[in-house]
LONUDO-683898 format. One line per 4 residues: number of its first residue (from 1); for each residue x, y negated, z of N, C-alpha, C. Coordinates in Angstrom, 3 decimals. Layout:
REM residues N
NUM	X:Y:Z:X:Y:Z:X:Y:Z ~ ... .
//
This chain:
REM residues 271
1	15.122:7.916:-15.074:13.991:8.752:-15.419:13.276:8.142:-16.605 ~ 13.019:8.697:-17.623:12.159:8.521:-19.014:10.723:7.950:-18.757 ~ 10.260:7.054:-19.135:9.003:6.456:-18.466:8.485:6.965:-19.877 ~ 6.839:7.187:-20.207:6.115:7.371:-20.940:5.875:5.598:-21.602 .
5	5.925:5.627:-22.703:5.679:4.089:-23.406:4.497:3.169:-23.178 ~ 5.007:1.551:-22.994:3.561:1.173:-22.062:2.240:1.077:-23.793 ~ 1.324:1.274:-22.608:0.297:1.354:-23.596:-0.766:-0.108:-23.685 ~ -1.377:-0.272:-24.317:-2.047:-1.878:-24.682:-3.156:-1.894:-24.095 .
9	-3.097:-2.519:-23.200:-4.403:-2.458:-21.820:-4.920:-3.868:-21.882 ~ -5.952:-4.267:-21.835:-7.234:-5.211:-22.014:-7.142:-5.899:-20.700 ~ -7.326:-7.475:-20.445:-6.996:-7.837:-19.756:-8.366:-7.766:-18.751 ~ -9.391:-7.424:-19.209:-10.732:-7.480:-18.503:-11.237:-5.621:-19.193 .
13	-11.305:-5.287:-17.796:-11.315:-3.475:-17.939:-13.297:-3.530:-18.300 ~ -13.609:-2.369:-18.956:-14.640:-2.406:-19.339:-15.340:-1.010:-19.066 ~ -17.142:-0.901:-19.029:-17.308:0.599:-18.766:-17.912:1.027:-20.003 ~ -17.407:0.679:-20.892:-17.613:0.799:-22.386:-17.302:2.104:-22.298 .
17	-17.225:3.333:-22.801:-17.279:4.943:-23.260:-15.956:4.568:-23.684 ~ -14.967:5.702:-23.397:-13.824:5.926:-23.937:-14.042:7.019:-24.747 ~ -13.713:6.953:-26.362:-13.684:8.001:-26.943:-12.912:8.854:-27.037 ~ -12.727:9.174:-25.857:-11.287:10.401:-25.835:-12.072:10.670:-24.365 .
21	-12.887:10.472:-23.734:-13.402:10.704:-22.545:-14.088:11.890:-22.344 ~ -14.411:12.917:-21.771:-15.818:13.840:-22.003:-16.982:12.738:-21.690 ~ -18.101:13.138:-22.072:-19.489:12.481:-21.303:-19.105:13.464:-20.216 ~ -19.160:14.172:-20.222:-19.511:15.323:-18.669:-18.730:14.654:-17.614 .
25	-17.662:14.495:-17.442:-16.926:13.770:-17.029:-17.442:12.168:-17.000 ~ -18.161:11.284:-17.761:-17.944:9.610:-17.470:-19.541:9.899:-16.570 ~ -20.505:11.073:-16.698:-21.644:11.500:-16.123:-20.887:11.488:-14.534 ~ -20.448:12.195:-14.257:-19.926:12.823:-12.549:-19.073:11.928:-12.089 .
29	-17.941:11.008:-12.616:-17.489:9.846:-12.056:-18.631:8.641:-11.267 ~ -19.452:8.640:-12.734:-20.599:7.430:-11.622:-21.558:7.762:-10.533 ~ -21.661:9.209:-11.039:-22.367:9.683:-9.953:-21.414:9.808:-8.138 ~ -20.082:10.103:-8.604:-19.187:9.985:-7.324:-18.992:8.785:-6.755 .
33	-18.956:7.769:-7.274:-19.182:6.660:-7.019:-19.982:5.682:-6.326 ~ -21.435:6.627:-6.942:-21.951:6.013:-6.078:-22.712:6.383:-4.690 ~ -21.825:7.893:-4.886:-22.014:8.730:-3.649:-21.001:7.790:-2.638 ~ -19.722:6.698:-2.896:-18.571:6.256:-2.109:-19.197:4.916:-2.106 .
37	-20.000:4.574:-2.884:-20.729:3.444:-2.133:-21.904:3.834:-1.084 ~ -22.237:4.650:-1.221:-23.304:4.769:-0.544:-23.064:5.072:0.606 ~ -21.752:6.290:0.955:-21.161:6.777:2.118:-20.093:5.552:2.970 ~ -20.058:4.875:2.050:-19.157:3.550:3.133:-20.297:2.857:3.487 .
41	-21.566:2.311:3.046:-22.429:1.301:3.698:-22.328:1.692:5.424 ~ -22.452:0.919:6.136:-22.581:1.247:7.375:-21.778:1.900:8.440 ~ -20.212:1.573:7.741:-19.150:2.200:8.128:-18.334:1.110:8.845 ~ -18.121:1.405:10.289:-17.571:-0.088:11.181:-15.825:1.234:11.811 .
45	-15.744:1.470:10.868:-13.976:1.905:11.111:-13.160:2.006:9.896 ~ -12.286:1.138:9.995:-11.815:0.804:8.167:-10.659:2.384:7.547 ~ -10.583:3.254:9.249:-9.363:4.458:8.981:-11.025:5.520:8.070 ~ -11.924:5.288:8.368:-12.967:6.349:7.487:-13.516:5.747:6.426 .
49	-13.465:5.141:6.134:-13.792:4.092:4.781:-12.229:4.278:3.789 ~ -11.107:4.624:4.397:-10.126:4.811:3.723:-10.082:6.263:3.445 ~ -10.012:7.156:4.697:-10.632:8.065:4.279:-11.469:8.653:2.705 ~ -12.382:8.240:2.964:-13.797:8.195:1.575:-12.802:8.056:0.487 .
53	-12.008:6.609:0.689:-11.558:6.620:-0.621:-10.361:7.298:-1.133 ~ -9.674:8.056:-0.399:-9.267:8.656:-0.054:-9.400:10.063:-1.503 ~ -10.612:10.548:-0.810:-11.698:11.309:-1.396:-11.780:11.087:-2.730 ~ -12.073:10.015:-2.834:-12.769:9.601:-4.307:-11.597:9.401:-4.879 .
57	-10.457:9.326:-4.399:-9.532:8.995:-5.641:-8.658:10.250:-6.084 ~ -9.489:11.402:-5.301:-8.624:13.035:-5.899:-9.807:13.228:-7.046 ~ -10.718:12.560:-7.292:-11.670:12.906:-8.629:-11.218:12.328:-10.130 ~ -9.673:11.756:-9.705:-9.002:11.058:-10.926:-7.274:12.126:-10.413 .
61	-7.705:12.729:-9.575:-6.324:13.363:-9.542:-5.140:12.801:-8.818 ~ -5.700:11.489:-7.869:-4.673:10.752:-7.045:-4.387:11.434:-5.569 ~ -3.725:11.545:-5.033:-3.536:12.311:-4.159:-3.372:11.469:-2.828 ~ -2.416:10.046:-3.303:-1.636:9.143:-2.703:-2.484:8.074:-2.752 .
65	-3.359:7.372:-2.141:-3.255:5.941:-2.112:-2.301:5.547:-0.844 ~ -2.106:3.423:-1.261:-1.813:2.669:-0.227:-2.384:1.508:-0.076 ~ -2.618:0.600:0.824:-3.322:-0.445:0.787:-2.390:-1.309:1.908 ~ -2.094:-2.393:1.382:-0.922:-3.644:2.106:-1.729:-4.905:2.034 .
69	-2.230:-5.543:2.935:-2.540:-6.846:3.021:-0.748:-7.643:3.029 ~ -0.865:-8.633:2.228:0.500:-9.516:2.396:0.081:-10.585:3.067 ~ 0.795:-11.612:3.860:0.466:-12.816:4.580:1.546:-13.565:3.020 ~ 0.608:-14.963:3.206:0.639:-16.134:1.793:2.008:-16.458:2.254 .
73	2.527:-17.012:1.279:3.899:-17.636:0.837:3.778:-18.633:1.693 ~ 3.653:-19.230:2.394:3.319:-20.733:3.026:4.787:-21.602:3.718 ~ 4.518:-23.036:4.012:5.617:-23.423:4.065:5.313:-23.996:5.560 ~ 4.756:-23.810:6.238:4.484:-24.011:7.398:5.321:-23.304:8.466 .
77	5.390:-23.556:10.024:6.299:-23.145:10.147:5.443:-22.292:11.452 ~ 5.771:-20.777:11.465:4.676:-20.073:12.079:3.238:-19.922:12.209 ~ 2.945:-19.797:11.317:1.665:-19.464:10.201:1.061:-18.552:11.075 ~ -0.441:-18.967:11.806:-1.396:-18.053:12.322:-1.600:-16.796:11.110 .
81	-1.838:-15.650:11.604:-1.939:-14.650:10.366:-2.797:-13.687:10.881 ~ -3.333:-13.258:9.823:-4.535:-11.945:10.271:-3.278:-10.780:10.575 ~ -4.032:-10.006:11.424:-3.025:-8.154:11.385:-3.550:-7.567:10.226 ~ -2.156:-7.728:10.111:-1.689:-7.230:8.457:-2.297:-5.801:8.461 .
85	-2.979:-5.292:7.503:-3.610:-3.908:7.439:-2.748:-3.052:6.842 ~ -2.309:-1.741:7.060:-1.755:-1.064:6.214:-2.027:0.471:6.282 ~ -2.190:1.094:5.649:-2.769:2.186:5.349:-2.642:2.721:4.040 ~ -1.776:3.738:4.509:-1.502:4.339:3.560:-1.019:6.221:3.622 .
89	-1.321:7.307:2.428:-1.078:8.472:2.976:0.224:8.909:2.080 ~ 1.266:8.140:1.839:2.551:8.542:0.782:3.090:9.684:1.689 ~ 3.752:10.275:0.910:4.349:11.095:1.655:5.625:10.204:2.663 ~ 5.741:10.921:3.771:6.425:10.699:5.030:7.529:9.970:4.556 .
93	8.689:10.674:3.651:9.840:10.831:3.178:9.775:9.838:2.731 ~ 9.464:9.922:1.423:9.370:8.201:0.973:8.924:6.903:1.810 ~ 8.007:7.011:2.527:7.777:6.111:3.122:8.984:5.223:3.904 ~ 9.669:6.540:4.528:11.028:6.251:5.407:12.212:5.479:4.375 .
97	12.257:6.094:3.162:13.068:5.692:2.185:13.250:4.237:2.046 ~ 11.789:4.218:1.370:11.066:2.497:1.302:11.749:1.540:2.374 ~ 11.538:1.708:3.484:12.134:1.128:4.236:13.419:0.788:4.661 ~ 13.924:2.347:4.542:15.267:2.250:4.668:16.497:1.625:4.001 .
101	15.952:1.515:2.627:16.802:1.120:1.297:16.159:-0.716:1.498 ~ 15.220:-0.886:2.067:14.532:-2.650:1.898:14.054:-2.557:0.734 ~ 13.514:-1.612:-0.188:12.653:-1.648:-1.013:11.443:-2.688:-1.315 ~ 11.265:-3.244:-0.166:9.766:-4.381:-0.184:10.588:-5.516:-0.701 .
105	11.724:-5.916:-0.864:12.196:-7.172:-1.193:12.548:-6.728:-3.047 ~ 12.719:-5.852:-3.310:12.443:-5.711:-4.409:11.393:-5.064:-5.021 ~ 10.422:-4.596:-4.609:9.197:-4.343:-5.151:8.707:-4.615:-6.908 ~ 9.073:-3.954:-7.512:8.662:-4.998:-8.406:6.472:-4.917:-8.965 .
109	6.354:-4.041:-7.746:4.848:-4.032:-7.744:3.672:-5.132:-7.240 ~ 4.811:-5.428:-5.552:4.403:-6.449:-5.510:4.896:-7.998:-6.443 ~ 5.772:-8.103:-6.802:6.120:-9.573:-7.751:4.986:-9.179:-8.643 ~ 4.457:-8.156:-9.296:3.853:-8.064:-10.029:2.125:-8.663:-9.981 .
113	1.915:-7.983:-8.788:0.427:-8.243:-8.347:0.358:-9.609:-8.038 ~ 1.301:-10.324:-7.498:1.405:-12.356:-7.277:0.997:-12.840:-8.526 ~ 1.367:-12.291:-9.645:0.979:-12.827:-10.954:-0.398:-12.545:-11.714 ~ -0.939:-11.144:-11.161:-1.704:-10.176:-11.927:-3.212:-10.418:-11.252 .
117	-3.970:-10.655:-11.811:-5.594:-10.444:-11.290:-6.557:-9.299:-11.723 ~ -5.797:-8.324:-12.501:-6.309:-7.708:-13.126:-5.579:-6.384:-12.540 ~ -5.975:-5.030:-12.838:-5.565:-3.602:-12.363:-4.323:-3.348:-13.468 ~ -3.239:-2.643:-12.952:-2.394:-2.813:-14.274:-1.257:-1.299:-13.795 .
121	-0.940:-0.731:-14.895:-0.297:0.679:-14.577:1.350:0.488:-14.817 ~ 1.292:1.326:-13.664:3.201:1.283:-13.263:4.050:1.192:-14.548 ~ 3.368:2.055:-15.676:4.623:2.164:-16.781:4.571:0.864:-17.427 ~ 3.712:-0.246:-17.495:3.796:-1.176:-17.854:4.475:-2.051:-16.781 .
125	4.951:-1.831:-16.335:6.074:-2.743:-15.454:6.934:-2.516:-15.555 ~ 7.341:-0.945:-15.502:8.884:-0.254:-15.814:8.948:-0.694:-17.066 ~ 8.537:-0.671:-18.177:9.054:-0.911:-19.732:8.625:-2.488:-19.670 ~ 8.559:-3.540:-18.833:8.392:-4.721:-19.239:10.161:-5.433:-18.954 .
129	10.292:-6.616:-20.025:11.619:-6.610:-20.631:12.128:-7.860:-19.035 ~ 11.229:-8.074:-18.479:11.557:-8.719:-17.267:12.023:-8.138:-15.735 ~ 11.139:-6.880:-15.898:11.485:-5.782:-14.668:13.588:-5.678:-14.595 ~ 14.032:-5.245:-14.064:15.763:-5.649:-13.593:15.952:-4.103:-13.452 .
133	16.793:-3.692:-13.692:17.165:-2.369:-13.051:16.769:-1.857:-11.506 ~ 17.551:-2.719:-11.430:17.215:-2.643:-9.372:15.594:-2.463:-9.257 ~ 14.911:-3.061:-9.928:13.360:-2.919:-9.615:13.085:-1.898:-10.496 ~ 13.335:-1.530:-11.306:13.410:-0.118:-11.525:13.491:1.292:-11.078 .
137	14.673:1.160:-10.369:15.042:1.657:-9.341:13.932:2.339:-8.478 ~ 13.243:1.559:-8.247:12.273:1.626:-7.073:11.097:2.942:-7.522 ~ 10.606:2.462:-8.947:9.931:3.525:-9.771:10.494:5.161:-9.475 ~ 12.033:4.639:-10.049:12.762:5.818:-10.417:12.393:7.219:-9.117 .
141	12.795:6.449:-8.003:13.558:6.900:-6.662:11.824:7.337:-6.386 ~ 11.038:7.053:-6.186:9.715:6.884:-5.855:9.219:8.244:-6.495 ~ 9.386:8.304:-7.890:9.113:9.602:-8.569:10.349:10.896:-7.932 ~ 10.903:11.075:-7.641:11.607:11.921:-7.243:11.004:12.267:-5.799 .
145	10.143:11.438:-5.203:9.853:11.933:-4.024:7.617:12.127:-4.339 ~ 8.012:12.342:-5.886:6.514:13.262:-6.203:5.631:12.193:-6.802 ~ 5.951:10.664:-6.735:5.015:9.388:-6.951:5.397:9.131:-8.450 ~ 5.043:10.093:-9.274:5.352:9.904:-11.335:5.083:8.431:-11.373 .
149	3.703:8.517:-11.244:2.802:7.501:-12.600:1.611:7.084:-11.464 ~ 1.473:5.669:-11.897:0.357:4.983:-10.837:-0.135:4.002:-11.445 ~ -1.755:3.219:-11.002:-2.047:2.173:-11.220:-2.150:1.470:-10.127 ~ -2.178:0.294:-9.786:-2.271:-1.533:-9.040:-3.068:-1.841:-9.031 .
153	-3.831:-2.243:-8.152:-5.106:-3.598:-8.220:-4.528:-4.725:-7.273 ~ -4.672:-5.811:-8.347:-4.311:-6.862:-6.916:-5.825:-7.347:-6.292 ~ -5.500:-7.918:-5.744:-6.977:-8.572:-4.930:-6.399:-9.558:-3.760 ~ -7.193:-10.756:-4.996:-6.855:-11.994:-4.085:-7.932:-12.588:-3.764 .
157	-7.196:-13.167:-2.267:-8.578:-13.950:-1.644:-7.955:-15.461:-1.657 ~ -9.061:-15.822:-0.723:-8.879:-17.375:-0.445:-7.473:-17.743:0.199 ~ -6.945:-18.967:0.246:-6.000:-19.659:1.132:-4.689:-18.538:0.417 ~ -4.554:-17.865:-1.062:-3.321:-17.455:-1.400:-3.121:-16.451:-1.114 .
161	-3.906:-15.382:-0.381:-4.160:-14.391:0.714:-4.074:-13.018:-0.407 ~ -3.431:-11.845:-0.137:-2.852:-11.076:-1.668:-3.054:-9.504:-0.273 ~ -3.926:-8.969:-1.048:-3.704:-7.581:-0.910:-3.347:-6.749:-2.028 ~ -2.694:-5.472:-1.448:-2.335:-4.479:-2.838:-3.393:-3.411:-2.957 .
165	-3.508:-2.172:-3.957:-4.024:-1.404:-3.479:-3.314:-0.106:-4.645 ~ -2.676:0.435:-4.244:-2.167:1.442:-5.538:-2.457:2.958:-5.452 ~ -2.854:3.648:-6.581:-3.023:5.192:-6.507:-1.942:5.663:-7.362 ~ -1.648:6.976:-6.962:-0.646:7.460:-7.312:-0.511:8.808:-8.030 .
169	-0.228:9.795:-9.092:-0.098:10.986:-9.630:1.071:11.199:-9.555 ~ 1.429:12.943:-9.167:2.080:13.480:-9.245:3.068:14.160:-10.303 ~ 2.321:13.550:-11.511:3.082:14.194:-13.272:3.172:12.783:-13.757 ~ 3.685:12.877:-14.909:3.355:11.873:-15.939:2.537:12.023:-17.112 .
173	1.414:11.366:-16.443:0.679:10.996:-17.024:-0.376:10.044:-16.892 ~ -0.629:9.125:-17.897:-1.544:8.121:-18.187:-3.128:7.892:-17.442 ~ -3.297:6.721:-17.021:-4.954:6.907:-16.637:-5.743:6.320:-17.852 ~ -6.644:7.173:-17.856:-7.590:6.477:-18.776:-8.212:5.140:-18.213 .
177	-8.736:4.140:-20.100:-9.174:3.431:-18.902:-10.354:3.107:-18.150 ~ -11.270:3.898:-18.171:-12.671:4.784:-17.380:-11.688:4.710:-16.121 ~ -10.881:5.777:-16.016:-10.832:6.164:-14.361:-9.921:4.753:-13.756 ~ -9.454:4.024:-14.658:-8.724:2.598:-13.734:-9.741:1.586:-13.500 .
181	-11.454:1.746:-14.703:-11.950:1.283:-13.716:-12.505:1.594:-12.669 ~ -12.664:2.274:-12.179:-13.622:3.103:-11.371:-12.556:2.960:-9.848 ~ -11.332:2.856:-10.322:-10.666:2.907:-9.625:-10.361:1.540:-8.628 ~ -10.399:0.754:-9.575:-10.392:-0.713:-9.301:-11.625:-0.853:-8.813 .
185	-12.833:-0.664:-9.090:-14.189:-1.055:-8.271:-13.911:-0.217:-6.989 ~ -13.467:0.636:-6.693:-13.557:1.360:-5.396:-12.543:0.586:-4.416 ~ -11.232:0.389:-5.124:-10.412:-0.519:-4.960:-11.212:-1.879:-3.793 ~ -12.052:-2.394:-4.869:-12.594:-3.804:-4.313:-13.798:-3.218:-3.069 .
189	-14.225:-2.210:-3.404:-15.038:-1.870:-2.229:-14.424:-2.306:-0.722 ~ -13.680:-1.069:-1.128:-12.315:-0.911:0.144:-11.799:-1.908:0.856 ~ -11.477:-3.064:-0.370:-11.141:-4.281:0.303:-12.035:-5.614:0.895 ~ -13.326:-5.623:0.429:-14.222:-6.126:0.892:-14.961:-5.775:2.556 .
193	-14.752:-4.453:2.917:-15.350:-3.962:3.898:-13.954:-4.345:4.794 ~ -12.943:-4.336:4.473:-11.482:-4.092:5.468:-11.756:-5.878:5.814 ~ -12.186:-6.123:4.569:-12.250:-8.137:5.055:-13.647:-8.454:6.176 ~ -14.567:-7.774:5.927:-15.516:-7.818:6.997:-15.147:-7.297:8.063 .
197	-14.443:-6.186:8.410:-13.847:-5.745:10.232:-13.258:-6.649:10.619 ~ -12.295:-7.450:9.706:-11.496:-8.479:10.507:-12.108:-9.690:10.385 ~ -12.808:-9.726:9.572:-13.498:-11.232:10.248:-14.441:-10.987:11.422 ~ -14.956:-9.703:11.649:-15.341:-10.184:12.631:-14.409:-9.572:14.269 .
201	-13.441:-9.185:13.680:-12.703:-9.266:14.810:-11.627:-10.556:15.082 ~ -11.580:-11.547:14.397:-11.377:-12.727:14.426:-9.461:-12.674:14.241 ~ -9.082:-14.345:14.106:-7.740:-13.839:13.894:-6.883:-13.924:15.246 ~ -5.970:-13.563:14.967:-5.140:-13.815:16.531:-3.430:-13.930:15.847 .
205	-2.831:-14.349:16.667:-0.841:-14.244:16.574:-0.696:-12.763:16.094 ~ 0.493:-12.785:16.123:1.810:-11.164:16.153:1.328:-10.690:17.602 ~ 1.537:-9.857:17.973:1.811:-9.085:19.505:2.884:-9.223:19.552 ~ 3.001:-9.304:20.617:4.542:-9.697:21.760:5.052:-8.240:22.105 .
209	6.325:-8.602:21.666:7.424:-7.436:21.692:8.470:-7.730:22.155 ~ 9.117:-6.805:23.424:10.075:-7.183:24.572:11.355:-7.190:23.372 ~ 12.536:-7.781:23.537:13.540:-8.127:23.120:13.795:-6.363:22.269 ~ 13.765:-5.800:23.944:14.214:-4.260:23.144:13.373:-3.683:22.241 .
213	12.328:-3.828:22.756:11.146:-3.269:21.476:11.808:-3.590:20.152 ~ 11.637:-4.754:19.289:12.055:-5.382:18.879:13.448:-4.766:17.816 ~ 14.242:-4.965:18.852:15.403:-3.729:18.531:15.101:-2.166:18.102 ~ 14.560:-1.797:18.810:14.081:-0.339:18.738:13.454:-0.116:17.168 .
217	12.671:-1.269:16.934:11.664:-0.754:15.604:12.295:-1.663:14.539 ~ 13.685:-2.111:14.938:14.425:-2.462:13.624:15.214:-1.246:13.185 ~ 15.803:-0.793:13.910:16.824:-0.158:13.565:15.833:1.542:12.812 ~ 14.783:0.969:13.577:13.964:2.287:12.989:13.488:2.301:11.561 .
221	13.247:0.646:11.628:12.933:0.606:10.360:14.268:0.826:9.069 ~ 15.320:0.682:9.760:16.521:0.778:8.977:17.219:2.665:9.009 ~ 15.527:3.570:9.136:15.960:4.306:8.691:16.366:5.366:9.942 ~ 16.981:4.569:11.220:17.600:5.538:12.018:16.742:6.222:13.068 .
225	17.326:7.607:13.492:16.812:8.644:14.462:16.519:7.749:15.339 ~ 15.850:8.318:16.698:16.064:7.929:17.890:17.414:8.086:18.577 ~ 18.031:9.530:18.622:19.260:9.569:19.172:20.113:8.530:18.192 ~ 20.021:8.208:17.031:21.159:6.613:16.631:20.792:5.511:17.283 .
229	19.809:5.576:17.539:19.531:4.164:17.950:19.732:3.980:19.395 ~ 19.436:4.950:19.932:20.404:5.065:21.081:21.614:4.829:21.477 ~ 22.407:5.470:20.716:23.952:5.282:20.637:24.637:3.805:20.139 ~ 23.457:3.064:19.179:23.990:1.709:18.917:23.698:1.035:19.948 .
233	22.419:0.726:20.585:22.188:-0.098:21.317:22.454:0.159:23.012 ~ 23.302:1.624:22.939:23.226:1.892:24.565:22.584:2.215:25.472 ~ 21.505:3.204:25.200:20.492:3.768:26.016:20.223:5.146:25.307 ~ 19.612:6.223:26.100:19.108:7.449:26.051:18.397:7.474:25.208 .
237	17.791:8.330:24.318:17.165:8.935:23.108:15.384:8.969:23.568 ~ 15.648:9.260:25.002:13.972:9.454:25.931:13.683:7.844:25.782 ~ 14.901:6.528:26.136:14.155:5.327:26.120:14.048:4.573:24.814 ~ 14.566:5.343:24.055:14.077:4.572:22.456:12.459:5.026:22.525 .
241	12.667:6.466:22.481:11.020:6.965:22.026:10.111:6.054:22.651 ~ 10.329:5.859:24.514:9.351:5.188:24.998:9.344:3.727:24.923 ~ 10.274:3.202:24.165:10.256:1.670:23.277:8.923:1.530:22.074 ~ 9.317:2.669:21.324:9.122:3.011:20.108:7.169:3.093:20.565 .
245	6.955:4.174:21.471:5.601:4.351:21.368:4.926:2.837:21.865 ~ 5.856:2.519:23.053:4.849:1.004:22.750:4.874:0.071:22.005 ~ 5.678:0.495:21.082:5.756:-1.001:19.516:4.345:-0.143:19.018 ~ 4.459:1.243:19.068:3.028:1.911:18.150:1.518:1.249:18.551 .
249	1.748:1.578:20.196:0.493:1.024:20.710:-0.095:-0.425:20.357 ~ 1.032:-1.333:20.452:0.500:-3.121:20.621:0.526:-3.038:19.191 ~ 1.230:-2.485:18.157:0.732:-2.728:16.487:-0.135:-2.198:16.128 ~ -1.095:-1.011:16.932:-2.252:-0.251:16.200:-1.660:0.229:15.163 .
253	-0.536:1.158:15.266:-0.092:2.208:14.537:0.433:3.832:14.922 ~ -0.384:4.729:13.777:-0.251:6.063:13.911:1.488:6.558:13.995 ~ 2.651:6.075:13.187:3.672:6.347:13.331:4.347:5.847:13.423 ~ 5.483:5.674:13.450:6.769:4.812:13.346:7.274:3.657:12.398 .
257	6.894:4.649:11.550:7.095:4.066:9.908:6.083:2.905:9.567 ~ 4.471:3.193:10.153:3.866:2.348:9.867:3.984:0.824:10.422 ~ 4.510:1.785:11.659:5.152:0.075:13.388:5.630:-0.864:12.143 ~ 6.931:0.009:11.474:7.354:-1.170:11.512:7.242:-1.651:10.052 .
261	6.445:-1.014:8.887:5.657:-2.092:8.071:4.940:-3.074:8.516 ~ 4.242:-3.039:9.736:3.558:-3.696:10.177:4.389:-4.951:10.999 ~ 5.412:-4.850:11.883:6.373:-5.507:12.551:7.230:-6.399:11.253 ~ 6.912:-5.500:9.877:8.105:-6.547:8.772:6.990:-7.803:8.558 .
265	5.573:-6.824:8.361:4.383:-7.942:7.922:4.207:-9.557:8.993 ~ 4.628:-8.994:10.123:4.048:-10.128:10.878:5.227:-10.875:10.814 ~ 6.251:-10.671:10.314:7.253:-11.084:10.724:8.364:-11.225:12.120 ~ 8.120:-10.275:13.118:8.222:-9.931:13.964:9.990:-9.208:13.842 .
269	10.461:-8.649:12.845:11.516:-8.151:12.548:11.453:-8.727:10.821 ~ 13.117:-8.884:10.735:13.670:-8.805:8.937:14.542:-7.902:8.964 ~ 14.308:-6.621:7.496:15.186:-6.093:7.252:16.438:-6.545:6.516 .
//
């Protein structure tokens, strides 16, 4: 797929007037803004605070956000870890894809954000002379399932600690860079409040998952039905599902797909 040419982005984003901007437009962004600060103060559920932003990021035309806490590179050996947050509204399809193909080991969004402190747009990764085909790839395949053109925020904390946060358009085309910042401050909102629920819900291990569980939300994550996973591992299609819903329950996840982002995060399963 033809990427649009990367464009020369400032390493420190600014709310300097873009002259290609309307005023009418850089007027109603801050004002939305600070309608999404104002509507998250006092918000103790991080699924309506995502929500909001949610909201605020169809006023730049994003349809898609995602948000991935990563656990640090560390060399220790079973690393206490926060529950990995993930939240995200991609479409279904892809999501399953992602997984299915092991897309997270080539990411080249995340290698990107390990390096990056700054907000930085997809086509500048695809046209950078280091990106590999294979991580290419990922762009490519991604846009075919509606995800064109996007920007990144990384956001790092203490102890090496790396969240993502990416929005996504449906065409190709460019963000200004007004709406990447705006985007990136909402960005840090988002992630500041998600860091206050869990601190004060304190940290804890992985959840414990029976051998079969385990099984169940690998093979899921590799993509397969319930009736396959059945047939590999030797049981009925009724006892995957009821595997499956309790990997949902003990991970605090809405679907399947999310189980087992969440089950790759803790390390609980490798694809």
């Amino acid at each position: 797929m033809e990427r649009p040419p990367m464009t020369a982005v400032s390493q420190q984003f600014s709310l300097v007037p873009s002259t290609h901007f309307p005023e009418a437009a850089r007027e109603t962004f801050a004002v939305e803004f600070g309608r999404f600060l104002d509507r998250t103060d006092g918000i103790a559920q991080t699924e309506r605070v995502f929500d909001l932003l949610s909201a605020f990021a169809l006023n730049f035309d994003c349809p898609w956000i995602a948000y991935c806490s990563l656990a640090p590179d560390q060399r220790v050996l079973k690393p206490v870890r926060r529950d990995p947050v993930v939240m995200l509204n991609y479409p279904a399809e892809w999501q399953e894809r992602y997984l299915e193909m092991g897309y997270h080991s080539i990411d080249p969004i995340i290698k990107t954000s390990r390096k990056r402190a700054d907000a930085f747009r997809w086509s500048e990764v695809y046209n950078d002379r280091s990106t590999t085909e294979n991580e290419r790839r990922v762009f490519d395949e991604a846009a075919t399932f509606g995800l064109r053109t996007g920007i990144t925020v990384p956001l790092h904390g203490p102890e090496s600690r790396l969240a993502i946060m990416s929005f996504a358009q449906p065409w190709d085309r460019e963000f200004h860079n007004r709406a990447v910042t705006y985007l990136q401050l909402a960005a840090l909102r988002f992630h500041l409040r998600v860091a206050q629920f869990a601190n004060s819900a304190g940290i804890g291990n992985a959840p414990s998952l029976s051998p079969r569980e385990k099984e169940c939300i690998l093979w899921a994550a590799r993509g397969k039905s319930s009736w396959e996973i059945g047939k590999i591992i030797g049981i009925s299609k009724n006892s995957v599902n009821f595997h499956i819903k309790n990997v949902k329950q003990k991970l605090d996840a809405s679907s399947r797909t999310l189980a087992a982002i969440k089950a790759v995060n803790f390390g609980i399963i490798e694809l």
